[in-house]
C-alpha positions in Angstrom: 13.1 18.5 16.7 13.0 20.8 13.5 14.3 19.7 9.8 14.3 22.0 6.6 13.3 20.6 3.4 13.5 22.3 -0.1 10.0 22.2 -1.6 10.2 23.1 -5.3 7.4 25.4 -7.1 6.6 27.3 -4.3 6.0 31.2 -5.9 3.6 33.3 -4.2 1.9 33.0 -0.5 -1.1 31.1 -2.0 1.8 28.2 -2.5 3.0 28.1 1.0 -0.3 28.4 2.4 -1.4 25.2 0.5 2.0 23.3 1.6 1.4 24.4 5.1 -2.3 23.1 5.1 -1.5 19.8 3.8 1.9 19.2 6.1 -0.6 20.4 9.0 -3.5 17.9 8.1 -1.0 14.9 7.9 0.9 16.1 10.9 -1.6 18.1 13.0 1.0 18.7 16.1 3.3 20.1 13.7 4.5 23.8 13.5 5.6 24.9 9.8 7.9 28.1 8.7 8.1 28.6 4.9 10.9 30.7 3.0 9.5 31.5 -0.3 12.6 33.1 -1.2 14.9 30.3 -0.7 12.6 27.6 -1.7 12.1 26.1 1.7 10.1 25.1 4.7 10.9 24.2 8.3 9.0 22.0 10.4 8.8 21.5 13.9 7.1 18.9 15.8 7.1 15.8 13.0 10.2 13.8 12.3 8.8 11.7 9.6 9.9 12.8 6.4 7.8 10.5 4.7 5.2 11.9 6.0 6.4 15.4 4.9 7.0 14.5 1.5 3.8 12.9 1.0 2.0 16.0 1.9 3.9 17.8 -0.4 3.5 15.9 -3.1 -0.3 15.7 -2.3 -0.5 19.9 -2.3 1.2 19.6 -5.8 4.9 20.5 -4.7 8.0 18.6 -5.4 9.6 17.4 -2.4 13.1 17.4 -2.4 14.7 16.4 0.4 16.4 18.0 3.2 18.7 21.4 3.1 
């Protein structure tokens, strides 16, 4: 299953690579697409938001919520 989340603060490449790091050591099965453009990532593989958010938040990125 795949979900898309808005991530806030994400600017350059540097951002997405550090949301994708952290969303891929909290959920290490997971696959990860980021839109920098739209302010969004899409993750494949994990189904808990929670955990999602929480990596987020931990990579310094607001989490908010699904698209």
């Amino acid at each position: 299953m795949s979900a898309t989340y808005s991530v806030l603060g994400m600017t350059c490449q540097g951002c997405a690579n550090s949301v994708t790091n952290a969303i891929k050591t909290a959920a290490p099965q997971s696959e990860i697409t980021v839109d920098l453009d739209a302010k969004q990532i899409t993750v494949n593989g994990c189904d808990d938001q929670g955990v999602i958010a929480q990596a987020v938040d931990d990579a310094g990125f607001e989490f908010a919520g699904p698209v």
